[in-house]
C-alpha positions in Angstrom: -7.9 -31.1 31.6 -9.9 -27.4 32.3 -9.2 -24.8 35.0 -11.9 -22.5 35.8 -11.8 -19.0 37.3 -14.0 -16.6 38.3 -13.3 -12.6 39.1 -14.7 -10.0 40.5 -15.0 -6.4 41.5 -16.6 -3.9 43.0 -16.5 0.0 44.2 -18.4 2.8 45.3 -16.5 6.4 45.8 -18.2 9.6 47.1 -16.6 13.0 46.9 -18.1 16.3 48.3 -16.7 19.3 48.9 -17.3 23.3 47.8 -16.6 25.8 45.6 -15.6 29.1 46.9 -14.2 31.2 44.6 -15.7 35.0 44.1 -17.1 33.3 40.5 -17.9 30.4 41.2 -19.3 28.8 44.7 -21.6 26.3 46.0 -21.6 22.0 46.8 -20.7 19.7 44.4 -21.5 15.8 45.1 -20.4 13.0 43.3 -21.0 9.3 43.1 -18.9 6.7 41.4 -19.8 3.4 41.3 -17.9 0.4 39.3 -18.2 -3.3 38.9 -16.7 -5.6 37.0 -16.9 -9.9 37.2 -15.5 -12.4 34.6 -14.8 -16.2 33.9 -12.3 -18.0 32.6 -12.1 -21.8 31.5 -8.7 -22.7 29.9 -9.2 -26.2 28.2 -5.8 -28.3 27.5 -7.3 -30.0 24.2 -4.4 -32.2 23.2 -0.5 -32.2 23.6 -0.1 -29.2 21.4 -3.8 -27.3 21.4 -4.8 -25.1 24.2 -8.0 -23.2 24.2 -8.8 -20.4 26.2 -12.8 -19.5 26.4 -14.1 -16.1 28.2 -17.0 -13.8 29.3 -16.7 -10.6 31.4 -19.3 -8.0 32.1 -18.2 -4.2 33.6 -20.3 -1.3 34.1 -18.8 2.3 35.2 -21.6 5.1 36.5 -21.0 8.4 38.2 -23.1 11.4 38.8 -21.4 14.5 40.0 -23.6 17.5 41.0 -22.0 21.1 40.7 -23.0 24.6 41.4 -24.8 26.8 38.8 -26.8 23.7 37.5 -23.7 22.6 36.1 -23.3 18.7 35.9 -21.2 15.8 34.6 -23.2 12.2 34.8 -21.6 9.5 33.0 -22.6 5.7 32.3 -20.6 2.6 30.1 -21.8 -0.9 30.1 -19.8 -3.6 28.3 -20.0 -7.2 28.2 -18.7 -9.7 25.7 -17.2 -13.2 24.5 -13.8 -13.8 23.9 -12.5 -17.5 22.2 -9.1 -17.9 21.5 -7.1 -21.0 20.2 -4.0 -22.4 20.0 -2.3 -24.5 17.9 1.7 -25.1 19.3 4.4 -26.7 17.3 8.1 -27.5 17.7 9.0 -24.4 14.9 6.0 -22.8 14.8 2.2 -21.6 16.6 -1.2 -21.0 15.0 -3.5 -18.6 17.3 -6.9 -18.3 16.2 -9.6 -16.7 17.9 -12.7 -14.2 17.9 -14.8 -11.9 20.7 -18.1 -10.1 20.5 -18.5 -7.0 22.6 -21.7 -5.0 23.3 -21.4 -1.4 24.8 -23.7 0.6 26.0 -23.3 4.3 26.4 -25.1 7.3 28.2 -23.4 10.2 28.6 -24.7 13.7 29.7 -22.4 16.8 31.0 -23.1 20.7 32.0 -19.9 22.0 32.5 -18.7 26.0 32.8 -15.8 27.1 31.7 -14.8 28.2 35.5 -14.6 25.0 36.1 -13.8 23.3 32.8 -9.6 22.9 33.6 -8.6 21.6 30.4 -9.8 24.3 28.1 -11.2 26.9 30.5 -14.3 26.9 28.1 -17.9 26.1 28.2 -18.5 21.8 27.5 -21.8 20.2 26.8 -22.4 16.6 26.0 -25.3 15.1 25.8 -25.4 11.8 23.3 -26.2 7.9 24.3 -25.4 5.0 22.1 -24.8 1.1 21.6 -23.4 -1.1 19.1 -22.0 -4.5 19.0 -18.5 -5.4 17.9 -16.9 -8.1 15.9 -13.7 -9.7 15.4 -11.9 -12.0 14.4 -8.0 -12.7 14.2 -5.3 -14.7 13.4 -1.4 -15.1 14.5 1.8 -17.2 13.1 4.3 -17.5 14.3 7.1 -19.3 13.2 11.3 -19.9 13.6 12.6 -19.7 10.2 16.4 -20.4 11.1 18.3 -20.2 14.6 18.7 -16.7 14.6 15.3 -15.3 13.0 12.0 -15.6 13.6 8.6 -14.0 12.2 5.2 -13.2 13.6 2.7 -12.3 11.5 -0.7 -11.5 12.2 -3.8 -10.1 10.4 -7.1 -8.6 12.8 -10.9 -8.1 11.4 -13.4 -5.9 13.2 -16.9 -4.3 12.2 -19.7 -2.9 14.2 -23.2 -2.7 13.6 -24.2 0.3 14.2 -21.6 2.1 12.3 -21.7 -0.9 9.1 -18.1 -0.5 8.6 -15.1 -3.3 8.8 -11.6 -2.7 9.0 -8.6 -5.4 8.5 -5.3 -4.7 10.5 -2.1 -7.0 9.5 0.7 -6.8 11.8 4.4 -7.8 11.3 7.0 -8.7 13.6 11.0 -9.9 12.3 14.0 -11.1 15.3 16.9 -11.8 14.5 19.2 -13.2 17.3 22.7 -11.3 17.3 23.9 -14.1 19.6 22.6 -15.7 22.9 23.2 -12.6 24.5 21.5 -9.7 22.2 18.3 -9.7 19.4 16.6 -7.1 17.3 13.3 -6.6 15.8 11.9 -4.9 14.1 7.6 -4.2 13.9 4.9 -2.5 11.8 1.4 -2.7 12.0 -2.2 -1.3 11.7 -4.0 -0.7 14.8 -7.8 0.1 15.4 -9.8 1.3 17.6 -13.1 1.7 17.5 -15.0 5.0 18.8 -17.4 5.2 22.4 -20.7 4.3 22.2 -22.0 7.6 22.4 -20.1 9.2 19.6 -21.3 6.6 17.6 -24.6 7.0 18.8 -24.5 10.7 18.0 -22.9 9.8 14.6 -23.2 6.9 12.6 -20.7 8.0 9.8 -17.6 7.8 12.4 -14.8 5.7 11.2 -12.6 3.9 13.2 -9.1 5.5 14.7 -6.3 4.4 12.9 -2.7 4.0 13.9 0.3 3.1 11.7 3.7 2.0 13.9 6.9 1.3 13.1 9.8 0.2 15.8 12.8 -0.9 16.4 14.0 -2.7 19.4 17.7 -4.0 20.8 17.4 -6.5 23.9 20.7 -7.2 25.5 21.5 -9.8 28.5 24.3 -8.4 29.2 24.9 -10.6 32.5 22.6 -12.9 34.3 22.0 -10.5 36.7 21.5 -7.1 34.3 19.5 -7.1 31.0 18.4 -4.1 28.6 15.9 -2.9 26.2 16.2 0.0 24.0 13.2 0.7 21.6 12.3 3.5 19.0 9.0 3.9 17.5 6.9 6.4 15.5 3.3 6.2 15.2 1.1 7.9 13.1 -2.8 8.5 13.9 -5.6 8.8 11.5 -9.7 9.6 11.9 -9.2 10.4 15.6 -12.7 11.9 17.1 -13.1 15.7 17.4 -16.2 17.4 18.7 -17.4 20.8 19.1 -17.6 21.7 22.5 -20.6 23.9 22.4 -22.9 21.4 20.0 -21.5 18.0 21.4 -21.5 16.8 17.8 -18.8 14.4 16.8 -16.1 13.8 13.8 -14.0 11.4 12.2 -11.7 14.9 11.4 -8.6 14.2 13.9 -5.3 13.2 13.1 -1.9 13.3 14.8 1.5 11.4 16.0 3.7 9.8 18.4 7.5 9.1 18.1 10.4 8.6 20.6 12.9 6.4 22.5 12.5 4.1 25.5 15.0 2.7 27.2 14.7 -0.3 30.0 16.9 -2.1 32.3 16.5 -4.5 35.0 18.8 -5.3 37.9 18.6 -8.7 39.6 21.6 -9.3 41.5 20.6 -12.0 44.2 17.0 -13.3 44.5 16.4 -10.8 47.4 17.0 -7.4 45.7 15.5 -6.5 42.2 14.8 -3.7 40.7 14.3 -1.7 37.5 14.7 1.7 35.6 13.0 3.1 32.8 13.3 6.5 30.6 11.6 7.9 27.9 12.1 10.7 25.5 8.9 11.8 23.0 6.7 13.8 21.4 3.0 13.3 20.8 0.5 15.5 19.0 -3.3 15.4 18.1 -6.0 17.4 16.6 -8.7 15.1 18.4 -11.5 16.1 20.7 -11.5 19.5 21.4 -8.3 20.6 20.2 -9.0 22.4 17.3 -5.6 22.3 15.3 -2.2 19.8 16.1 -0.9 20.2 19.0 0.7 18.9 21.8 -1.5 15.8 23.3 -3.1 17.0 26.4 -1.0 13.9 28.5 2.3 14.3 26.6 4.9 14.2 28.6 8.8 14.8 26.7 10.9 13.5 29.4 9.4 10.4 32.0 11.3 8.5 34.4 10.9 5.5 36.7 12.6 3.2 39.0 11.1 0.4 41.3 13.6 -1.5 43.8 13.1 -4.1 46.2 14.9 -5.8 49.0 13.9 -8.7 50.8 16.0 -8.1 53.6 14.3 -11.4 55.3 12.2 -14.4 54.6 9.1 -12.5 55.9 10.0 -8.6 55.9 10.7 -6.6 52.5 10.8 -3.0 51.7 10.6 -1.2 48.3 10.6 2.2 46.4 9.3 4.0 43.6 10.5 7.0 42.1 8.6 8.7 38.9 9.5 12.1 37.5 7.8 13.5 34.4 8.2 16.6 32.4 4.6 18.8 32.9 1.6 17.9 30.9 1.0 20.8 28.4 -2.0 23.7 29.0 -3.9 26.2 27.6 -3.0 29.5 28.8 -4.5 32.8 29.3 -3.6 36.0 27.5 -6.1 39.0 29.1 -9.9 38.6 29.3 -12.8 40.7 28.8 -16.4 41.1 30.5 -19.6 40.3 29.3 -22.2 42.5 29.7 -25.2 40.0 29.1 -23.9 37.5 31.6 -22.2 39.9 33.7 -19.5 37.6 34.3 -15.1 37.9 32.8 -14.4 35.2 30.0 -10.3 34.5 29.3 -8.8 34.9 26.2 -7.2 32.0 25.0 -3.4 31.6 23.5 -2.5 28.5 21.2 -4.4 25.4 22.6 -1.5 23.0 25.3 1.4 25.9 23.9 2.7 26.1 27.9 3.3 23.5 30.3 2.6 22.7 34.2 5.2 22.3 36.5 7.2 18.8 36.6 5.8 15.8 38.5 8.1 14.3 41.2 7.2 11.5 43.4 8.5 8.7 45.7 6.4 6.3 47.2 7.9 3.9 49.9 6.8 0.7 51.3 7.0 -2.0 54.1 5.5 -5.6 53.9 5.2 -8.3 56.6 3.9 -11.7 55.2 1.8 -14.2 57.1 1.6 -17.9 56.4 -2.3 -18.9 56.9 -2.0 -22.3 55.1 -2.6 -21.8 51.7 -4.2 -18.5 52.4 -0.8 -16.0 52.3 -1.4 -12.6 53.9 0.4 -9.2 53.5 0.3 -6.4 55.7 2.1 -3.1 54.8 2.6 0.5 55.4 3.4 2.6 52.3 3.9 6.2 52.9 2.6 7.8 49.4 4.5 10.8 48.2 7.1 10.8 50.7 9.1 14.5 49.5 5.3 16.0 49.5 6.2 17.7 46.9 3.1 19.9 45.0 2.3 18.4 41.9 0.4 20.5 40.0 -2.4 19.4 37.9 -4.5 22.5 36.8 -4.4 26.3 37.6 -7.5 27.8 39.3 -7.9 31.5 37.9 -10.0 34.2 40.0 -12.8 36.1 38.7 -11.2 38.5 36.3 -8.5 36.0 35.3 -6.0 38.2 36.5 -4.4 35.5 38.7 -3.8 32.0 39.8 -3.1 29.1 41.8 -2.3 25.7 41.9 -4.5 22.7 42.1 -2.4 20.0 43.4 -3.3 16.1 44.6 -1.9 13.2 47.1 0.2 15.4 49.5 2.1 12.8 51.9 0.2 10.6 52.8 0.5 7.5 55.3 -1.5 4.3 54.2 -1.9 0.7 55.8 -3.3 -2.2 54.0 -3.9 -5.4 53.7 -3.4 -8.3 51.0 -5.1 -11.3 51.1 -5.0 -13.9 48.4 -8.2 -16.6 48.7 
């Protein structure tokens, strides 16, 4: 017995707009295009082995045009094979499986440091690259008494290009308090392997490296509320660091993430579900262009979330999200000084993310009708996106002596109606 599935996507986005700042004006254009398509054949071998056999191909380009000759043109092809098998028992499982993966990388970008938001500094790339990746894995798991179980697993992967191989074993222990509460406990070695083009601009890059530990608590408390509490602490090794100005790339960055996440869900009748989520933590990185460790450029301490929904009949349903975050960290300005050569102000930097934007707050709010069309079902809604229109900040926009500000913000309220159509 088989099932085979095919997917597919495809987008085009094009952005134009202007520049006017005393500094720094003129058109920029940009093009984004993306497609992506796979298949799937899942094979039921026998009663107790399941195979699972697939192919996928995705290719991201853009091309963005800016004033002063400045430009950012980007393109990533990947394509690959992926089997895995499975091997199922009353007490225990055997996965086994392997993918190859070809990338191919061309990246080329101009950008000023008027424009540059992250570091307000000059950035230059210009590096292609392809290599072919390898791996292999393996996965038991197995139920030693009632109350414990283990899952161990052990990961190979080596690229070409780079001639290097790395093994990551992974452990996983439950224990089952009662039928109502478990803990576990992991701790692993996880790789990732660096773009294309870094490697292409570097064969000597290693592999990034993280080492986790956590601890989790899962708790039914009733049928109708459950909870998760985790900790974790991860440490990061060989992350990727490059010099702005040369575009050369290193295996020199290093760094760590550790906090606390707590979940619950809320199912109190099969018409109304919903679920909260909070986390507390602290990430830092010397990787990229961050020169020393400091906060990542995405941490955020504090993040909150909350989905409900209410069917409130068999065809009609409204729901909510909510997400506040503490402000992603920046790099701010001290004073500046001009340049006679260039004629132009440059800023002069404090410590790299050592201040923080504003908090983000939004609630998005939607309404969906549902069709019958056979066995084709069809949703029609109306979400209103960011519904307090409150100003979330994302960079600061300085004038021409850097003596001032203001905000960049996105998705103001905004009304949306769509359509969802399953085939």
């Amino acid at each position: 017995y088989g099932k085979l599935t095919f997917t597919g996507l495809s987008s085009y986005e094009n952005l134009y707009g202007e520049y006017k700042y005393d500094h720094f004006n003129g058109v920029m254009n940009s093009d984004g295009y993306n497609q992506s398509f796979g298949t799937r054949l899942n094979l039921i071998l026998s009663d107790n082995s399941l195979n699972e056999f697939n192919f996928y191909y995705s290719k991201s380009d853009k091309e963005a045009q800016y004033p002063q000759n400045s430009f950012e043109n980007y393109k990533f092809i990947e394509y690959g094979l992926k089997n895995d098998l499975s091997l199922l028992y009353q007490s225990h499982e055997i996965h086994l499986g392997g993918w190859v993966i070809f990338k191919n990388d061309n990246v080329s970008v101009n950008l000023p440091g008027e424009i540059n938001f992250y570091t307000l500094e000059d950035y230059k790339i210009n590096s292609n690259g392809n290599y072919i990746l390898y791996s292999l894995y393996g996965e038991y798991k197995i139920k030693l008494t009632d109350e414990i179980s283990m899952n161990n697993g052990l990961r190979f992967d080596y690229i070409d290009k780079l001639k290097k191989g790395v093994l990551s074993p992974r452990l996983n222990i439950a224990y089952a308090w009662n039928e109502h509460m478990s803990l576990s406990f992991d701790y692993g070695w996880y790789y990732q392997s660096p773009m294309a083009y870094e490697a292409g601009a570097n064969s000597s890059l290693k592999f990034k490296k993280a080492e986790t530990v956590g601890i989790g608590i899962k708790h039914q408390i009733t049928n109708e509320l459950a909870v998760n509490l985790e900790l974790y602490n991860k440490k990061l090794y060989d992350l990727v660091t490059n010099n702005n100005q040369t575009g050369s790339f290193l295996s020199e960055g290093y760094g760590f993430s550790r906090g606390v996440e707590l979940y619950v869900q809320i199912k109190p009748d099969d018409n109304l579900f919903g679920w909260f989520s909070y986390s507390y933590s602290i990430a830092k990185r010397k990787e990229g262009i961050i020169r020393s460790e400091q906060y990542f450029s995405f941490d955020r301490t504090h993040l909150l979330s909350a989905v409900i929904n209410f069917r409130f009949s068999e065809v009609w349903n409204i729901s909510g999200k909510y997400r506040f975050g503490s402000g992603t960290p920046y790099t701010p300005v001290s004073a500046s000084y001009f340049d006679q050569s260039s004629e132009k102000y440059f800023p002069i930097l404090e410590i790299q993310n050592s201040a923080r934007y504003p908090d983000y707050n939004r609630l998005d709010i939607r309404l969906t009708r549902q069709f019958n069309l056979g066995i084709q079902p069809l949703e029609i809604y109306l979400e209103v996106l960011n519904v307090i229109n409150n100003r979330n900040v994302v960079h600061w926009i300085y004038n021409a002596d850097y003596t001032s500000r203001s905000e960049m913000t996105v998705l103001p309220l905004i009304p949306v109606i769509g359509v969802n159509w399953k085939i």
